[in-house]
C-alpha positions as CSV (number, residue, x, y, z in Angstrom):
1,X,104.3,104.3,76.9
2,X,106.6,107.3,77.8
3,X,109.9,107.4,79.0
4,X,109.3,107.7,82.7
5,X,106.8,105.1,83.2
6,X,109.5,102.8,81.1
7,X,111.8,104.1,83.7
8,X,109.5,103.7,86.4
9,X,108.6,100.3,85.7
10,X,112.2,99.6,85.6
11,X,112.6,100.5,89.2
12,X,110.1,99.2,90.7
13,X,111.4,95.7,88.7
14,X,114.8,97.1,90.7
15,X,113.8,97.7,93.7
16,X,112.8,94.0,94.4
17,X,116.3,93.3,93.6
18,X,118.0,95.5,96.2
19,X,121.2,94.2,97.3
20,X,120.2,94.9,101.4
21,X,117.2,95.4,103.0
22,X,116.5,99.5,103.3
23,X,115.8,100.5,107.0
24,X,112.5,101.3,107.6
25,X,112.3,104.7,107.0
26,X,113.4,104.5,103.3
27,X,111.0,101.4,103.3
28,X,107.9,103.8,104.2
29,X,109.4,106.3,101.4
30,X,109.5,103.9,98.8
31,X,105.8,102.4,99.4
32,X,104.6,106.1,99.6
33,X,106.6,107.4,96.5
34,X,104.8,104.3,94.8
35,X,101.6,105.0,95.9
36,X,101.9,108.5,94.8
37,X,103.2,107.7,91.5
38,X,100.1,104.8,90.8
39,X,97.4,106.3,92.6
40,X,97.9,109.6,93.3
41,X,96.7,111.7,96.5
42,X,95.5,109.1,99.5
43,X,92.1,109.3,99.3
44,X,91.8,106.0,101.6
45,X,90.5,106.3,105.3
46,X,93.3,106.2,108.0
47,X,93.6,103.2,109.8
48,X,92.6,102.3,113.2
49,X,95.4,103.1,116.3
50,X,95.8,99.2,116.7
51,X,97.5,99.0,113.0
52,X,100.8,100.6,113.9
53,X,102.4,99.6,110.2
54,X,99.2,100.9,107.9
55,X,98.9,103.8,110.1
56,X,102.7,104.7,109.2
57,X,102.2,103.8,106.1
58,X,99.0,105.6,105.1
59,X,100.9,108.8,107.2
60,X,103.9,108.6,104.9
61,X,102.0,108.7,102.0
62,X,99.6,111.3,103.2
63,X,102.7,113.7,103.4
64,X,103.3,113.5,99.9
65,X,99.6,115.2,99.0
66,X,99.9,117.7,96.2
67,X,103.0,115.5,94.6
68,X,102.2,115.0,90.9
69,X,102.2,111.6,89.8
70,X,105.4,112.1,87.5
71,X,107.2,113.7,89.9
72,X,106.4,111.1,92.4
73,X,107.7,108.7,90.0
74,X,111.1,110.7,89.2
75,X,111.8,110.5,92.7
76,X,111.1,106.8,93.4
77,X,113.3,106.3,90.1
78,X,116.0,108.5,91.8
79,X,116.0,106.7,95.5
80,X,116.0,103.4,93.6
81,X,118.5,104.0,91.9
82,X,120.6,105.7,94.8
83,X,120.1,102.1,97.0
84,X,121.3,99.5,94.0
């Protein structure tokens, strides 16, 4: 396993850990940085208008289209990090 998925898995180990609950903002960053990093581009069909949360959701991921997975996962490493 290389380096940054040790790393990776680290954080994500971390980030259920967190000291205080991020706002919801970083919340959306952090589920979209990990979907990025796991599953790459959202490929999944938008929800309907009554799901508010998987509509944000599925929109903050959808903004990170084009984001390699490694990258994705050097930045979800980083934000972790920057909220322990």
């Amino acid at each position: 396993m290389s380096k940054l998925k040790t790393q990776f898995e680290a954080a994500v180990a971390n980030s259920k850990n967190l000291s205080e609950r991020p706002d919801n903002a970083t919340l959306l960053k952090i589920y979209a940085l990990y979907k990025q990093a796991t599953a790459g581009d959202n490929a999944e069909k938008k929800p309907g208008f009554t799901d508010m949360v998987g509509r944000a959701k599925w929109d903050a991921w959808a903004k990170l289209k084009g984001t390699g997975q490694d990258a994705a996962r050097q930045q979800y490493i980083d934000l972790i990090a920057s909220l322990s």
